[in-house]
C-alpha positions as CSV (number, residue, x, y, z in Angstrom):
1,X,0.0,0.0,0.0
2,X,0.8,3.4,-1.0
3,X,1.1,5.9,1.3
4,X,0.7,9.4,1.1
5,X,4.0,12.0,2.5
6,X,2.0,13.6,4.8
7,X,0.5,10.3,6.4
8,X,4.3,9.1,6.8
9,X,5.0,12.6,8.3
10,X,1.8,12.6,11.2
11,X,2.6,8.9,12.0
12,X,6.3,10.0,12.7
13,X,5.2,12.8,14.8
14,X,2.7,10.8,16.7
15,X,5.2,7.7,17.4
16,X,7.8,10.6,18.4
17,X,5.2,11.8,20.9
18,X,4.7,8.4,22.1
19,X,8.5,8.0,22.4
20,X,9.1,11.3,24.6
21,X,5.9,10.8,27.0
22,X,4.9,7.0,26.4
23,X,1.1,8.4,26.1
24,X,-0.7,10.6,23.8
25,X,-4.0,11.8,25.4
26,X,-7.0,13.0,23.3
27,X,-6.9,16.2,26.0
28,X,-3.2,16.9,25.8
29,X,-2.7,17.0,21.9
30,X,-5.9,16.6,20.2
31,X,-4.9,16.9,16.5
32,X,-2.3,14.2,16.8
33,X,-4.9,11.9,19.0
34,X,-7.3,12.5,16.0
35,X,-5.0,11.7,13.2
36,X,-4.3,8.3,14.9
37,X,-7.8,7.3,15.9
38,X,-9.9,8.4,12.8
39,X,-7.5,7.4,10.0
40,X,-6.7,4.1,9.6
41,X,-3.6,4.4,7.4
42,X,-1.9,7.0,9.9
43,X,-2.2,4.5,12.3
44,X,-1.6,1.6,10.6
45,X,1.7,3.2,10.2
46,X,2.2,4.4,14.1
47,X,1.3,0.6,14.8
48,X,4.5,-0.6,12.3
49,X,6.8,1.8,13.6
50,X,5.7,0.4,17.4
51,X,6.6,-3.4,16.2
52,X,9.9,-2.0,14.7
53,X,10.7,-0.8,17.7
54,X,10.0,-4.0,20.0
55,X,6.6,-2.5,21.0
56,X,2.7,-2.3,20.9
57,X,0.8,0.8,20.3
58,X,-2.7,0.6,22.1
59,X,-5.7,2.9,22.5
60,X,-7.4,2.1,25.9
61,X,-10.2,4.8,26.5
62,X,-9.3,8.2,25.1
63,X,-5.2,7.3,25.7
64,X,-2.8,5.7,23.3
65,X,-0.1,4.2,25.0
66,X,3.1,3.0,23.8
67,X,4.0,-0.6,25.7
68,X,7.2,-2.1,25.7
69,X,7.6,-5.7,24.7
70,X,9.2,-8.0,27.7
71,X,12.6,-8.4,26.1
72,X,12.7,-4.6,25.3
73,X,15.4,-3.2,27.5
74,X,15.8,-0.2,25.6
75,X,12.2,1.4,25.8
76,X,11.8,-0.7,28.8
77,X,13.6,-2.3,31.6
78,X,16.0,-5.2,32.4
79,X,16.0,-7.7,34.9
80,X,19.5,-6.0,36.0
81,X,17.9,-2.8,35.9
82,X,15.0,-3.5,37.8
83,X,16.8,-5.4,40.4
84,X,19.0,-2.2,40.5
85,X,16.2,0.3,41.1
86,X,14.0,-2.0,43.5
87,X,16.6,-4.0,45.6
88,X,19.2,-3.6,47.8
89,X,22.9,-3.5,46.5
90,X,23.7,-7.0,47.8
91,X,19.9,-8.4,46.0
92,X,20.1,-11.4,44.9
93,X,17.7,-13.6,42.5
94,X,15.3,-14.1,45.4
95,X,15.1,-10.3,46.1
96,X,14.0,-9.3,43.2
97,X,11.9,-12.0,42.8
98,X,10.3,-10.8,45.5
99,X,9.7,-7.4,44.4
100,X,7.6,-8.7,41.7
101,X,5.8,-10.5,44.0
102,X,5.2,-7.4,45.9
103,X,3.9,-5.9,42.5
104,X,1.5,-9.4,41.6
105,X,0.3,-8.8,44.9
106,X,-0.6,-5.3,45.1
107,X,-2.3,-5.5,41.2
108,X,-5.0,-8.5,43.0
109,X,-5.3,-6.5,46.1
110,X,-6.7,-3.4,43.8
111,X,-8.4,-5.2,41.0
112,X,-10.4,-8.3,41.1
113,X,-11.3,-9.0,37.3
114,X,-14.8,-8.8,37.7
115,X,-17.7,-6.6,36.4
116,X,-17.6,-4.2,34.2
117,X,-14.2,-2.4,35.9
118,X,-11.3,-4.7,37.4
119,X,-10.8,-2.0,40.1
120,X,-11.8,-3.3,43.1
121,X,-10.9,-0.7,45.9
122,X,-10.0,2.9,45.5
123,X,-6.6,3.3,47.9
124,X,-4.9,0.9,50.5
125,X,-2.2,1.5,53.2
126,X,1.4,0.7,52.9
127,X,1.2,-1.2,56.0
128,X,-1.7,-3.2,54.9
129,X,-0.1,-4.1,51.7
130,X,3.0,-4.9,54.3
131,X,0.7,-7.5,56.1
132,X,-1.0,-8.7,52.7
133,X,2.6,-9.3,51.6
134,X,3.9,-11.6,54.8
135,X,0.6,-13.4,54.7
136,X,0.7,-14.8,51.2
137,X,4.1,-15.5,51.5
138,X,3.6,-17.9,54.7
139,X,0.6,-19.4,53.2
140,X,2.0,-20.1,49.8
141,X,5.4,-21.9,51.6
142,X,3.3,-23.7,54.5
143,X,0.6,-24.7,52.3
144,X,2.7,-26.4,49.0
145,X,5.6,-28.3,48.7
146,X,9.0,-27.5,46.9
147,X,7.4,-29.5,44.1
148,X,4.2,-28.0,44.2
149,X,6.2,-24.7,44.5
150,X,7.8,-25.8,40.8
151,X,4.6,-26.7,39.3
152,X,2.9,-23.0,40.2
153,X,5.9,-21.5,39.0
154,X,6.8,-19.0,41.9
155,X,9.0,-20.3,44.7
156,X,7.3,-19.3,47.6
157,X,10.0,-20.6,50.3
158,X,12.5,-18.8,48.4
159,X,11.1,-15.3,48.8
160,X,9.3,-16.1,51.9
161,X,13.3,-16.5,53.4
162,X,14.4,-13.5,51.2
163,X,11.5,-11.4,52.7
164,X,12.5,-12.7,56.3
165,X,15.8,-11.9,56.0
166,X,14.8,-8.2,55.6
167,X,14.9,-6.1,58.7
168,X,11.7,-4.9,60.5
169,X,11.7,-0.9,61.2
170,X,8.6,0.8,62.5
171,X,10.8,4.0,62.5
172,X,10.0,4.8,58.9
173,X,13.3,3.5,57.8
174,X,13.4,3.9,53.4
175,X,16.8,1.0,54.2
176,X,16.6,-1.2,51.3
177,X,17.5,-3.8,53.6
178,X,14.3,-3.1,55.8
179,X,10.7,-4.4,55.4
180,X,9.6,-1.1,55.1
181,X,12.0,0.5,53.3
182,X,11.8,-2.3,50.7
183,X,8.2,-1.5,50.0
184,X,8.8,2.0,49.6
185,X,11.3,1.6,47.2
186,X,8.7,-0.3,44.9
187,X,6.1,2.4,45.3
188,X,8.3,4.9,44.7
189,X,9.7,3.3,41.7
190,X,5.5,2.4,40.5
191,X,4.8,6.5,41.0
192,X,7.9,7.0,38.7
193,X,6.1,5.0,36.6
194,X,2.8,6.8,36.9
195,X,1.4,3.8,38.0
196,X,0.2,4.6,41.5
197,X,-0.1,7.8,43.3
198,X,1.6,6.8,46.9
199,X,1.5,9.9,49.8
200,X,4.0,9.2,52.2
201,X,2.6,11.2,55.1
202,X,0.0,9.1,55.3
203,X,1.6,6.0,53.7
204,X,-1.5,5.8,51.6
205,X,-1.5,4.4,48.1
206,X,-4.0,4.8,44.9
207,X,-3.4,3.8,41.4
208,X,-3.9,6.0,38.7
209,X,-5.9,6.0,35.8
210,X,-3.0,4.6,33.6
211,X,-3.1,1.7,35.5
212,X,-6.9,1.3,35.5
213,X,-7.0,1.7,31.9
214,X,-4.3,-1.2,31.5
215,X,-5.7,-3.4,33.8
216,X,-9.4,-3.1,32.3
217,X,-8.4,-3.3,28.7
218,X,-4.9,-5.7,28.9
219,X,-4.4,-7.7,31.3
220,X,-7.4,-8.7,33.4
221,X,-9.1,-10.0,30.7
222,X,-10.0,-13.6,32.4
223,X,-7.4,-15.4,31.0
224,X,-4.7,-13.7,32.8
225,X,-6.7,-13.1,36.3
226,X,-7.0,-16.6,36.6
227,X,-3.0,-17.5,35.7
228,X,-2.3,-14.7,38.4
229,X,-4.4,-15.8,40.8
230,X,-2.8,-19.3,40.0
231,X,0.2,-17.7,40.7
232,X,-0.3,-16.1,44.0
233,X,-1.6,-19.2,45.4
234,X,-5.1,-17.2,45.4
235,X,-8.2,-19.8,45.5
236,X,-11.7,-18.4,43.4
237,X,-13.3,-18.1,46.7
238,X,-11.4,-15.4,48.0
């Protein structure tokens, strides 16, 4: 197919934009969220240049998001770097798989998959999360085997001991090597994200409408509820 020069032009502008904010909203730049959404060939042509580039371009609501692939670790993030950012200096495998633990288990805690949203509560506290955390952790270990373990894919025992081996501090420590400053670390990181909003002074968190929109339109699509759920150890009936 044929292109026009000007269609090649708008879809290079719009995938810039997408590059340099990772979201084009209809309210922020309304000509360029147009172009995209009511011409197919302009954004047949944004959608090309997001597979060139080890991504997916994605309209969820009146937002156009540009998504990394999971082996992108130049729009994205590598294991190395994430373990990096979230971790403390010393973090081994079992650290940081912990810290996507802590990430599975704050997405379940917030959305449920069900209805006509996913969201299922509006904010949590840190210390809640904290408790959430420790209790799926001892329940996953106590209640499977290191075969079991295997078979669910997540090594509870593992993380459970990386966990354990952090420090407790109820003195508001942000120590990597602390319970609590591990958390914070991971919310901070997720708000750098603009993932979750997370106030400190009152240790409360809320996820954000980019989230939301991912969640409802992406992942939690039934499919993946259930595999996460699988994953956590969660049982329907919860």
């Amino acid at each position: 197919m044929a292109y026009e020069l000007e269609e090649v032009r708008t879809s290079q502008e719009i995938f810039y934009y997408l590059l340099e904010h990772h979201e084009l909203c209809e309210d922020e730049d309304t000509q360029l969220y147009r172009a995209y959404t009511e011409q197919e060939e302009i954004q047949n042509l944004v959608k090309s240049q997001g597979e060139i580039a080890g991504s997916r371009v994605e309209r969820y609501g009146n937002v156009i998001y540009l998504i990394p692939k999971e082996e992108n670790h130049f729009l994205g993030f590598s294991k190395a770097q994430l373990k990096a950012a979230l971790c403390k200096s010393s973090g081994t495998d079992k650290d940081y798989y912990l810290s996507q633990f802590v990430i599975l288990t704050l997405l379940v805690e917030f959305f449920d998959g069900q209805g006509t949203s996913s969201k299922a509560r509006e904010y949590m506290r840190a210390g809640e999360l904290q408790n959430c955390i420790s209790s799926r952790l001892k329940e996953g270990a106590e209640g499977m085997d290191e075969e079991q373990q295997e078979q669910a894919g997540i090594a509870f025992s593992n993380m459970l001991e990386a966990y354990e081996a952090l420090r407790s501090d109820d003195k508001g420590s942000r120590a990597k090597t602390t319970k609590e400053g591990f958390l914070h670390s991971i919310l901070i990181f997720l708000q750098k994200q603009g993932l979750i909003e997370y106030v400190e002074e009152d240790e409360m968190i809320k996820t954000t409408k980019k989230l939301d929109n991912f969640m409802d339109w992406n992942l939690l699509n039934q499919n993946h509820y259930h595999r996460v759920l699988r994953a956590l150890g969660v049982t329907e009936h919860e």
